[in-house]
C-alpha positions in Angstrom: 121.3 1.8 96.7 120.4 4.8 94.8 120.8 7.3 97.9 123.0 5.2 100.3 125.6 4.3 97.4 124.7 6.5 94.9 124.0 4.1 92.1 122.4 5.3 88.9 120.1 2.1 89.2 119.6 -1.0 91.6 118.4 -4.5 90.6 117.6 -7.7 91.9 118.0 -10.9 89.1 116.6 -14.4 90.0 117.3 -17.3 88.4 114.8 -19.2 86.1 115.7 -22.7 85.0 114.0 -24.1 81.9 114.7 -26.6 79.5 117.1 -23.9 77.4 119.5 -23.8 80.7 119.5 -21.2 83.6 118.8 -17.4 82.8 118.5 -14.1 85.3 115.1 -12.4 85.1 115.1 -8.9 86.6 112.4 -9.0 89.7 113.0 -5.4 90.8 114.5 -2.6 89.6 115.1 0.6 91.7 115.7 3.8 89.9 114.3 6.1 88.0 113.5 7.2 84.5 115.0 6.7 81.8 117.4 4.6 83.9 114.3 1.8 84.5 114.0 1.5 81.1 117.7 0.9 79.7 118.1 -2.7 82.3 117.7 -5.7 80.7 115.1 -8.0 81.7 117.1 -11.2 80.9 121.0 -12.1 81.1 122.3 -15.4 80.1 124.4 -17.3 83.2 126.9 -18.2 80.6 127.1 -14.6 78.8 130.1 -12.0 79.8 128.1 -9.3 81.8 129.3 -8.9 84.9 126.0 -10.1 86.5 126.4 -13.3 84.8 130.3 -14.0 86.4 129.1 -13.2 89.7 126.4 -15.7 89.6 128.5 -18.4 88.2 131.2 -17.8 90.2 129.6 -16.9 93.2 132.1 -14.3 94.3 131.3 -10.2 94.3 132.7 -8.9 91.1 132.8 -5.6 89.5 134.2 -4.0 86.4 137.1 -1.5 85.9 135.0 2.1 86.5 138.0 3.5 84.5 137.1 1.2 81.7 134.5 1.9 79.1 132.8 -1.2 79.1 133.2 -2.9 75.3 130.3 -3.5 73.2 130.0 -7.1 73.9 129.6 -6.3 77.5 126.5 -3.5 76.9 123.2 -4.8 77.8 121.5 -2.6 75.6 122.2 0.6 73.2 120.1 2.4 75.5 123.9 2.7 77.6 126.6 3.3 75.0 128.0 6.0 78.1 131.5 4.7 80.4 129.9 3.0 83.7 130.7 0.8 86.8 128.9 -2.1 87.6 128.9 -3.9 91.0 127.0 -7.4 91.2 126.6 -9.5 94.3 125.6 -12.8 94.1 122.3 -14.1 96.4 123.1 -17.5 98.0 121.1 -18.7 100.5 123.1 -22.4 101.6 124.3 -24.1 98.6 121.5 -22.5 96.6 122.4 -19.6 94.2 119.2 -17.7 94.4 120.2 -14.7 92.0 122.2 -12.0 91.6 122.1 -7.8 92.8 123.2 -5.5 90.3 124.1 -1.8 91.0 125.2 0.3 88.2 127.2 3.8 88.6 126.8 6.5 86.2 129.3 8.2 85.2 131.8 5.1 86.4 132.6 5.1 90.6 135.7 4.2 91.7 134.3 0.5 92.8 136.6 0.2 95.8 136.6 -2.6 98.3 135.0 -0.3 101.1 131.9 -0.4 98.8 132.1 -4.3 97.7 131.8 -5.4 101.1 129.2 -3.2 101.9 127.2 -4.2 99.0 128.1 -7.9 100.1 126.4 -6.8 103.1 123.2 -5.9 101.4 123.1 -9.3 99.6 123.4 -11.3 102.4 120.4 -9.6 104.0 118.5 -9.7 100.5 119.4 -13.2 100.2 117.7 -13.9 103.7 114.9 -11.2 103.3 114.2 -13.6 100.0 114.4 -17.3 101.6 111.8 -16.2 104.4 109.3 -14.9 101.6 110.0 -18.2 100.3 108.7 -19.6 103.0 105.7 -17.7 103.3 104.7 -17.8 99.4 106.3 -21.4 99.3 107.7 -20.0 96.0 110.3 -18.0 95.0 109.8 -17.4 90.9 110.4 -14.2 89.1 107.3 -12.1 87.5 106.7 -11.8 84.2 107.2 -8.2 84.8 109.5 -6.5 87.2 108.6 -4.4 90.1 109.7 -1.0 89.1 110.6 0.9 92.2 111.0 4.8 91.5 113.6 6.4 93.3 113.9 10.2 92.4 116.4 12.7 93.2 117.5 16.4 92.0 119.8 16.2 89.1 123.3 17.6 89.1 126.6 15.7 90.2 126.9 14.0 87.2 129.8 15.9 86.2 127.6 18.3 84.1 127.8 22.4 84.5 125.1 23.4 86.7 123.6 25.9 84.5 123.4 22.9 81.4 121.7 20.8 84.1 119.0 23.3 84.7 118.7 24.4 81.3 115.7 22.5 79.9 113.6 19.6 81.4 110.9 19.8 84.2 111.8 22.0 87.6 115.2 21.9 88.4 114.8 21.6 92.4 111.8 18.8 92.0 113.0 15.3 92.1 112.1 13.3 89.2 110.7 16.4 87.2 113.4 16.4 84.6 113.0 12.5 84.2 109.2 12.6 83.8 109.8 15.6 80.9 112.0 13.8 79.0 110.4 10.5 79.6 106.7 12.6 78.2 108.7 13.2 74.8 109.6 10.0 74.3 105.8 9.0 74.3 104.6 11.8 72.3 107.4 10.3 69.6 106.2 6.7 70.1 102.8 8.2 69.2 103.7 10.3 66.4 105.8 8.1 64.5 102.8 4.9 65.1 100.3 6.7 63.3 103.3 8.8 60.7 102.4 6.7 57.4 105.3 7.7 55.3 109.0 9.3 55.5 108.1 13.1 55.4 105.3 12.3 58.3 108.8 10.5 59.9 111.0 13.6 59.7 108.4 16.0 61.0 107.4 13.7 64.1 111.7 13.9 64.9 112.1 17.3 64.6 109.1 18.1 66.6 109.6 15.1 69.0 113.7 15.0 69.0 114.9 18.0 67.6 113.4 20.7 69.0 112.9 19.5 73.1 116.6 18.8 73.1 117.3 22.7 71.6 119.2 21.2 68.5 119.5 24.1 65.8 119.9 21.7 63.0 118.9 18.0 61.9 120.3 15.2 59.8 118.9 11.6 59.4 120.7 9.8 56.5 121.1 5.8 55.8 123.5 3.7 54.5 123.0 3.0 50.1 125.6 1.8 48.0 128.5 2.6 50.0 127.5 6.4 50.5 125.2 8.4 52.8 122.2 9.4 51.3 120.1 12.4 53.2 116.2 10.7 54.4 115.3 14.3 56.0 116.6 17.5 57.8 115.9 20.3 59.4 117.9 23.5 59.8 121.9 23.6 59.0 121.7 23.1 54.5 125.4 23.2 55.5 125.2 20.4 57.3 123.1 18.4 54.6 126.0 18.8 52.2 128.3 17.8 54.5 126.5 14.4 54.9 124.7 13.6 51.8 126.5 11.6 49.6 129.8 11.3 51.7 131.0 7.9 51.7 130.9 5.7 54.1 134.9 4.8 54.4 135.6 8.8 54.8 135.6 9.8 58.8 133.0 11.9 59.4 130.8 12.0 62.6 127.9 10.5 60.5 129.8 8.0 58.5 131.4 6.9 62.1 128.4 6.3 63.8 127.1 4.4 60.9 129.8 2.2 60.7 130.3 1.3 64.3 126.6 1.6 65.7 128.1 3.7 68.3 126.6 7.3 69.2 128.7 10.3 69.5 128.4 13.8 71.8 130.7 16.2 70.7 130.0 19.0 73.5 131.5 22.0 72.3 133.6 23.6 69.4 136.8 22.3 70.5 135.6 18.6 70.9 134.2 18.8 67.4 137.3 20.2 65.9 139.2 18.2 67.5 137.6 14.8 66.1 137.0 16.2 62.9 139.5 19.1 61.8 137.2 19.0 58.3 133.9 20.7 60.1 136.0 23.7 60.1 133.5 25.3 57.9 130.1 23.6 59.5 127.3 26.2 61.6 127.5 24.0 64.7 129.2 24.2 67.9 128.0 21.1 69.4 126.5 17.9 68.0 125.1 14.0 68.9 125.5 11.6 66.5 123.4 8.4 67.2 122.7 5.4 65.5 119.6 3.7 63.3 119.3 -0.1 63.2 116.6 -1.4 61.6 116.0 -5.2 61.9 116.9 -6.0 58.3 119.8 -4.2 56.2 118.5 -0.5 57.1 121.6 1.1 59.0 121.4 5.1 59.4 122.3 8.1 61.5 120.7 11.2 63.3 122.7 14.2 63.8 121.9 16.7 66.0 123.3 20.0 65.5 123.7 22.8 67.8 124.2 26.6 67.8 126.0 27.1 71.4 128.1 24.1 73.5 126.0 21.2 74.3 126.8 18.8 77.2 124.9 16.0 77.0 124.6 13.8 80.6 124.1 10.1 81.2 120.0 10.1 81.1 119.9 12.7 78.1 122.4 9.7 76.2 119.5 7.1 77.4 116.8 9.2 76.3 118.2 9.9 72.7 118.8 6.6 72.2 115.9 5.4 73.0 114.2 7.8 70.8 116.8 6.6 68.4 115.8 3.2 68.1 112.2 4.0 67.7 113.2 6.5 64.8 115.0 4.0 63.3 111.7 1.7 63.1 109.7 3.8 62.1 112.2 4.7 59.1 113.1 1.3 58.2 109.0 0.8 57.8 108.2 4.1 55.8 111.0 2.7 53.4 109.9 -0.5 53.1 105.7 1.3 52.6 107.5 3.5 49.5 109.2 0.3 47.8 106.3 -1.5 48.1 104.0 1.9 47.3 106.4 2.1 44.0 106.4 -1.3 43.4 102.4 -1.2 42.8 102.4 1.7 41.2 105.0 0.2 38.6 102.9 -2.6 38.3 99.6 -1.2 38.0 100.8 1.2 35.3 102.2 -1.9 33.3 98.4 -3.6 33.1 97.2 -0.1 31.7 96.7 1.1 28.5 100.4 2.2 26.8 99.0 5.0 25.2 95.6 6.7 24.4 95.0 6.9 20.8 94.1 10.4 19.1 91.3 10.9 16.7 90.5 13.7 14.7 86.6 13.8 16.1 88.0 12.4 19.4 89.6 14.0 22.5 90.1 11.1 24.6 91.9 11.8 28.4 91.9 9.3 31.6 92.7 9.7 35.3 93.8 6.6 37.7 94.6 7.0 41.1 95.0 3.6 43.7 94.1 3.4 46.7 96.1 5.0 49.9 94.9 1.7 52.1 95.6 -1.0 52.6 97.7 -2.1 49.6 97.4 0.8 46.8 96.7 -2.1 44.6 93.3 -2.5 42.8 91.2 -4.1 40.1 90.2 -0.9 38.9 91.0 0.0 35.0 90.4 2.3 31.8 91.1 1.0 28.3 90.9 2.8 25.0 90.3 0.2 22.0 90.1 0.8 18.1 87.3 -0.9 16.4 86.6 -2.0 13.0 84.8 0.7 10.8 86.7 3.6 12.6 84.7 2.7 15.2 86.0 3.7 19.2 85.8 1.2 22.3 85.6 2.9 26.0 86.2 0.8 28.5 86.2 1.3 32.3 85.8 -1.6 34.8 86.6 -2.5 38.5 87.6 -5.8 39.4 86.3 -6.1 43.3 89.0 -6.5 46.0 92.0 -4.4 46.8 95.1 -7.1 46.4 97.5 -8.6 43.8 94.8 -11.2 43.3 92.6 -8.5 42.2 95.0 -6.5 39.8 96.2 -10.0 38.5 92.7 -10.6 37.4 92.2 -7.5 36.4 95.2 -8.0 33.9 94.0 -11.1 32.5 90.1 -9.9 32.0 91.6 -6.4 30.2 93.5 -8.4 27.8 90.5 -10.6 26.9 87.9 -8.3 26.4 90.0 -5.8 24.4 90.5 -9.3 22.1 87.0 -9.6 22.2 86.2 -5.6 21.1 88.7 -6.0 18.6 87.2 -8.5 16.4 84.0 -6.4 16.0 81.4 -8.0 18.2 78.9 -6.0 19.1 79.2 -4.6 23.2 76.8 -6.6 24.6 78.3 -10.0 22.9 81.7 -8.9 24.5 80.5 -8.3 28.0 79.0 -11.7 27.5 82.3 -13.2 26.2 84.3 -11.3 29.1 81.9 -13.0 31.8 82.8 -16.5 30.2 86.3 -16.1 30.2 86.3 -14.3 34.1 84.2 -17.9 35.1 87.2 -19.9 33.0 90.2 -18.0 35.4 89.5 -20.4 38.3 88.6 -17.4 40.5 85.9 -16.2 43.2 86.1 -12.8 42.1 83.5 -10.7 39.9 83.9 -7.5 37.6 81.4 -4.5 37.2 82.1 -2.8 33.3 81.2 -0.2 31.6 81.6 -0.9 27.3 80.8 1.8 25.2 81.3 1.7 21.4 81.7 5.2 19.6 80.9 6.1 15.7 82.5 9.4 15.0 81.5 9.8 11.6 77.9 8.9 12.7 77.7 10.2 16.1 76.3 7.0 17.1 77.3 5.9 21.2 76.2 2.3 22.3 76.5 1.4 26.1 76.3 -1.8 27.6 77.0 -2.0 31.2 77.8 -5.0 33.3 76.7 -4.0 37.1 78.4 -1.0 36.8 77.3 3.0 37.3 76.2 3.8 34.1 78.6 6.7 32.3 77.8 10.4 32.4 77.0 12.8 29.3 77.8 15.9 29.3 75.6 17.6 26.3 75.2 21.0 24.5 71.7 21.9 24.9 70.4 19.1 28.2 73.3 18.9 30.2 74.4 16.3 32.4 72.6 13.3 31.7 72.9 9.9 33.0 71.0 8.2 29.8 68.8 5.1 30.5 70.8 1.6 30.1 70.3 -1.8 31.6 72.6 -2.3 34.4 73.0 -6.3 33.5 74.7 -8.3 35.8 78.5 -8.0 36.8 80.9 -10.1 34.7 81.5 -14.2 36.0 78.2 -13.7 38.6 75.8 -16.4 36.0 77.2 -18.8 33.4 75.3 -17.8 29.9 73.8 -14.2 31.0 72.5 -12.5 28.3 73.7 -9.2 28.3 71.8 -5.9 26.7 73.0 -2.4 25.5 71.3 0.6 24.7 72.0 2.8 21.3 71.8 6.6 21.0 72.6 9.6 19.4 75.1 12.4 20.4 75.8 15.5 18.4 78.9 17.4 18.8 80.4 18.8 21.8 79.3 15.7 23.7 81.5 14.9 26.7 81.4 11.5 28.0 82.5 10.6 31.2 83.4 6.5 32.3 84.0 6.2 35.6 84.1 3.6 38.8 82.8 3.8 41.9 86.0 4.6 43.7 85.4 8.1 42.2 82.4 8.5 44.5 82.1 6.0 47.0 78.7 7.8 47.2 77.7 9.6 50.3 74.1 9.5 48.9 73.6 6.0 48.2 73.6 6.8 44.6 76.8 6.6 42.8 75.5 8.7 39.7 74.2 11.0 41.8 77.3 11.7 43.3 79.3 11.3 39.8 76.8 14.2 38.3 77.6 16.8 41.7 81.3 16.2 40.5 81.3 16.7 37.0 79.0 19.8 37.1 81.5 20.6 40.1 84.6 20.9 37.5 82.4 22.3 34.7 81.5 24.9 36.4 85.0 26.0 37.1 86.7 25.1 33.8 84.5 23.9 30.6 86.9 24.6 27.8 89.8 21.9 28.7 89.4 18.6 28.8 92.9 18.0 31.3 91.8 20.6 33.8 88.2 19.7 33.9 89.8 15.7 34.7 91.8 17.2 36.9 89.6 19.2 39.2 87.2 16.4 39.6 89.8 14.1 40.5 90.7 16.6 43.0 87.2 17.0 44.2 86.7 13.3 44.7 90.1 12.9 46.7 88.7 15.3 49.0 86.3 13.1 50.5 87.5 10.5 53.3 86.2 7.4 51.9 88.5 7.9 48.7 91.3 6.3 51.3 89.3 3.0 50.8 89.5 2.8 46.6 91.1 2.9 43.6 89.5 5.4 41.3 89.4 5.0 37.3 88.6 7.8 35.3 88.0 7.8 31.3 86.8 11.2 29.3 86.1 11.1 25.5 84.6 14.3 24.1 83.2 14.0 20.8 84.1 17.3 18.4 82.7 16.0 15.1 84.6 18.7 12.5 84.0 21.7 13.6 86.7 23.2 10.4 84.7 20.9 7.7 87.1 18.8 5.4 90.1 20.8 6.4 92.4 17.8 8.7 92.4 19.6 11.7 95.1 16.7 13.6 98.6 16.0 12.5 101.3 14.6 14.5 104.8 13.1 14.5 107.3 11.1 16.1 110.6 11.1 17.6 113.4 8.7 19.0 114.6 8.6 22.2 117.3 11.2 23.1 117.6 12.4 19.8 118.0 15.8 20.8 118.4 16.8 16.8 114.7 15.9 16.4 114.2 19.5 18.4 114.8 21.3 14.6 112.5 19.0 12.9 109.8 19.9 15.5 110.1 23.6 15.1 109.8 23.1 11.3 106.6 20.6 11.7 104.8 23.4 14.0 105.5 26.0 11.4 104.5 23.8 8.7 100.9 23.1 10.2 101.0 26.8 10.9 101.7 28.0 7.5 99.1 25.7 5.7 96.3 27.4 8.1 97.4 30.8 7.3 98.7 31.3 11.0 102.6 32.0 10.2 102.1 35.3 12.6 102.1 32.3 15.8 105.0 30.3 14.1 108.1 32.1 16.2 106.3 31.4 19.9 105.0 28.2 18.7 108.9 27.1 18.1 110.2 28.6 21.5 107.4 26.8 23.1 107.4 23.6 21.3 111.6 23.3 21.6 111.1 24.2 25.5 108.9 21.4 26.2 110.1 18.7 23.8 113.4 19.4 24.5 112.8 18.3 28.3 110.9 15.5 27.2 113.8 13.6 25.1 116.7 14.8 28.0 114.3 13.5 31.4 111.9 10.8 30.1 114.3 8.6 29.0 111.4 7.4 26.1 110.3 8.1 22.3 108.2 11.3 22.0 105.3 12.0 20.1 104.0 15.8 19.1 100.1 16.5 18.2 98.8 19.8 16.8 94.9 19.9 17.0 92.9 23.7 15.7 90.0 24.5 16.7 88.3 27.5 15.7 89.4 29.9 18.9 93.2 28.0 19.1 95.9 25.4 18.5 96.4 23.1 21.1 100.1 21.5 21.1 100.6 18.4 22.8 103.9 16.7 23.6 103.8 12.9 25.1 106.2 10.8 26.3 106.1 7.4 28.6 107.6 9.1 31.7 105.2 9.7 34.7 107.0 12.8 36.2 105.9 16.2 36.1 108.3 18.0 33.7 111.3 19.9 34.6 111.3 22.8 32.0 114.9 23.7 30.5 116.1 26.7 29.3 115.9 28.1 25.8 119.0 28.8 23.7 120.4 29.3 20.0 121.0 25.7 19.1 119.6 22.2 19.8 123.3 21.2 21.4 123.2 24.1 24.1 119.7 23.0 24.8 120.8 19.3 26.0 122.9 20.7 28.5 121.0 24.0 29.2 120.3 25.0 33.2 117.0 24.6 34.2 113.9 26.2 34.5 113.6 29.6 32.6 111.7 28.3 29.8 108.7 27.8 32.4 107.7 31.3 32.2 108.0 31.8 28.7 105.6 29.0 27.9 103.3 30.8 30.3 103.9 34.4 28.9 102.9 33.1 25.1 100.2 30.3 25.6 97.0 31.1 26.8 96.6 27.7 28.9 99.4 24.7 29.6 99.8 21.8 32.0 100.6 18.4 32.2 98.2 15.1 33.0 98.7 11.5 32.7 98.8 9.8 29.5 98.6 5.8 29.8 101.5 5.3 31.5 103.3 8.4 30.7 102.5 11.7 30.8 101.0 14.7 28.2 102.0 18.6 28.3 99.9 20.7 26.5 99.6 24.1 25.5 96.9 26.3 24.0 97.9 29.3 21.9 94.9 31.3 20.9 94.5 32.1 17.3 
């Protein structure tokens, strides 16, 4: 059929009967890529496609090759182009044995010379079948069909010669072209299985769609609250403001395809124009337009932009949309991953700590980071708890599993052993207390802690640990240390454990570090092993700032593979003592939420600490600085905002804290408070990093902390 008739594809369809009524399973199809892969394996007898009237009716019938064939009459997507389809009906007596199916691309004028010759070949193909009947004393269809390839050199498809030899495979070799577009349509199945979020998405398209079909630009948006939002691009930014945020009920190619799930090729300037008189001022002279269905409520579009015209033929349509639909999965997944991704994260910052208290001996910071796999949701957590007698609780413990189940529990055990700490017993009795109430919860899970209690004015630390790595200290004259503590058993593992601690001395300048395992996940066998490389690791680089040094181990211990597996809880308390004597070296204040006034009071708070230490000469870049980054604070984070000033004997550390996660956006600096609530972005940055000595921003509970250091 392919050669002899010249039809874009040949099949054969036999009927199956089972007990949900007659169907027609393809059994052969003759062609070649991507044609193969665009026919339907099944057709209901009772649906409208022209193979399914010619086997009711047992008559020859074909459809209008003028016509574009309506949407309820395409197979598949993988064909949104005009064609022609002829189907003969197989009867062998009285039995209908199935139908033949040739499909012409772009549409052939279906006269009666070539119905009755493809009459001709049903009646031998009807015969042909009975007498393998016979033989097989069956006549059933495969569960797969029998692809036959058929190849032939492309061109007479109505396409310019040159564009037809422009890009795939060797223009003279049949099936060349087929196979090269057919290779990039694996190489995107592959890329987008193992692509784990939305950027890993776009990349695989461009590299996989954009650039083998020569596009000069790319576009894939999605449907969200009646306007298109922008998922990725590559190339025209023309192009991206164009489509992002255009509504949906305004005609643009994007919108269009959107709306009606049907692609678009636009092959040159004039076509474009034509359709849409408003890309006057878009870089393109060609584009494709094809549609993304998800399986849920995830509709989109992928436009391809190009630089010169751009005809696009039968089996490039076929290909795209293939690649189309795979794009569209693959999309539709990553968004669902980064709902879910945001959905843990929002709910594993709700069962930590608010906000980590400041104390004047104290310089308390924690890290947490969840898991990349499977969930991103863990039992891991850090708590900070004040105690009786200005007495400090650390707490850092890992409930074991990596589900909902796991950070529920986690929740629940927090709350109760911060109840416990709180009424003053001693560590060991609330380990003990915590075990009893993890048994109570009805669960199979167990806990590892970590419970440290902390006497600033007496430099007193007492650890007890509950199957957990012991902490870390980092101290003045011996280094890192990993001081001597029974390990106990972990919490809800025996009913009325005794539990032990162990008491010591620190002096000042004491770091300590709390920790679980999913910081190490210990290549050596030996978690505090591993915990000691990392914290000498960071020291080494930065041993002045608390915030970088958390950082860079943090960073060090998401280097190694295995951190993929675990959450990782981090907790840092380094005890100062007074290093000024009796002069109050903290002070702090508060202010409400978008209360952009508060700016002024700020300025005269900083130069109020300032001029009580005889350090007026830092006032005026303390006040640009501090307005800069509190400023942001109240317009972005939505939340109250607290500022600290701490001395020490070298500097002033400023921090401002607030209970939004993102990094900051510096604004600019102006005259007035009012200008600065409306002030373009992003100039104070470098005057914060002309005056201070050091600055950055780290996690704080669940918000964030900038800081600054101004030397003295």
């Amino acid at each position: 059929m392919r050669f002899e008739f010249g039809a874009y594809v040949g099949v054969v369809y036999l009927a199956a009967h089972d007990a949900n009524g007659t169907h027609l399973l393809s059994a052969a199809v003759g062609g070649a890529p991507p044609a193969v892969f665009t026919i339907p394996e099944v057709i209901a007898c009772d649906g409208p496609l022209v193979t399914a009237a010619a086997y009711r009716t047992g008559r020859t019938m074909a459809s209008d090759a003028a016509h574009a064939i309506s949407r309820e009459e395409r197979a598949l997507r993988m064909m949104p182009y005009p064609y022609s389809v002829v189907a003969v009906p197989l009867i062998a007596g009285d039995e209908k044995l199935g139908v033949l199916t040739g499909i012409w691309v772009p549409p052939s004028q279906t006269c009666e010379g070539l119905q009755e010759r493809m009459a001709t070949l049903g009646e031998l193909l009807a015969s042909g079948l009975v007498d393998q009947s016979q033989v097989d004393h069956a006549m059933k269809p495969t569960a797969s069909p029998l692809i036959i390839p058929m190849f032939r050199s492309p061109g007479g498809e109505g396409i310019p010669t040159a564009e037809v030899k422009r890009r795939w495979g060797l223009p003279d070799l049949p099936g060349s072209a087929a196979l090269s577009q057919m290779y990039q349509v694996h190489k995107l199945s592959a890329a987008l299985n193992e692509a784990p979020g939305l950027v890993d998405v776009m990349r695989a398209a461009r590299e996989r769609i954009m650039l083998p079909f020569g596009a000069g630009a790319f576009v894939a948006a999605v449907a969200q609250e009646g306007r298109l939002r922008v998922a990725g691009h590559s190339g025209s930014a023309e192009l991206v403001r164009m489509v992002h945020g255009a509504p949906l009920d305004r005609s643009t190619p994007s919108a269009d395809v959107l709306c009606t799930g049907q692609p678009l090729f636009l092959p040159d300037r004039a076509a474009l124009l034509a359709a849409y008189p408003t890309l006057e001022s878009a870089d393109v002279q060609a584009c494709a337009v094809l549609p993304l269905v998800g399986s849920g409520n995830f509709r989109g579009s992928c436009l391809l932009g190009f630089e010169t015209a751009r005809w696009i033929g039968a089996e490039e349509q076929a290909v795209l949309l293939m690649m189309a639909a795979q794009l569209a999965v693959a999309m539709e997944r990553a968004q669902l991953n980064e709902s879910e991704h945001a959905l843990t994260e929002a709910l594993q910052k709700k069962l930590l700590p608010r906000s980590l208290p400041e104390l004047p001996e104290v310089v308390i910071t924690a890290r947490y980071l969840s898991a990349s796999a499977p969930s991103g949701m863990g039992g891991d957590w850090y708590d900070v708890i004040p105690l009786p007698g200005r007495q400090t609780g650390l707490v850092v413990g890992d409930v074991e599993g990596h589900n909902i189940d796991s950070a529920v529990i986690m929740g629940q055990l927090r709350s109760g052993l911060r109840a416990y700490a709180a009424e003053g017993h001693k560590p060991a009795d609330v380990l003990a207390r915590s075990s009893e109430l993890l048994a109570e919860l009805d669960t199979d899970l167990f806990a590892t802690c970590c419970f440290v209690r902390l006497d600033p004015e007496g430099g007193v630390v007492e650890i007890a640990l509950a199957g957990h790595p012991v902490p870390l200290l980092r101290c003045p004259e011996a280094g890192i240390i990993a001081p001597n503590a029974p390990p106990n058993l972990p919490l809800g593992v025996e009913p009325g454990y005794v539990y032990r601690s162990t008491e010591f001395t620190i002096r000042p300048e004491t770091l300590l570090m709390l920790y679980t395992d999913g910081i190490v996940n210990s290549p050596t066998g030996d978690p505090v092993v591993d915990a000691r490389s990392l914290l000498a690791s960071a020291d080494k680089v930065e041993a002045r700032s608390l915030h970088k040094i958390a950082d860079l181990l943090l960073m060090g211990a998401s280097k190694r593979p295995e951190r993929q597996r675990d959450d990782m809880a981090l907790l840092f308390a380094l005890y100062e003592g007074n290093p000024l004597g009796s002069v109050r070296r903290v002070d702090r204040m508060a202010i409400r939420r978008h209360d952009i006034q508060g700016v002024g009071s700020v300025r005269r708070f900083v130069r109020s600490y300032l001029l009580r230490r005889d350090l007026q000469r830092l006032a005026d870049d303390m006040e640009v600085m501090a307005s800069e980054i509190v400023t942001n604070a109240l317009i972005h984070a939505d939340s109250d905002v607290e500022v600290w000033l701490r001395e020490y004997p070298d500097r002033i550390h400023f921090e401002v804290r607030d209970t939004d996660a993102k990094p900051p956006v510096p604004t600019s600096i102006t005259d007035s408070d009012e200008a600065n609530a409306v002030a373009e972005h992003g100039r104070g940055l470098s005057i914060v990093e002309i005056l201070s000595s050091a600055w950055g921003n780290s996690p704080h509970g669940r918000g964030k902390t900038v800081w600054i250091d101004i030397p003295k």
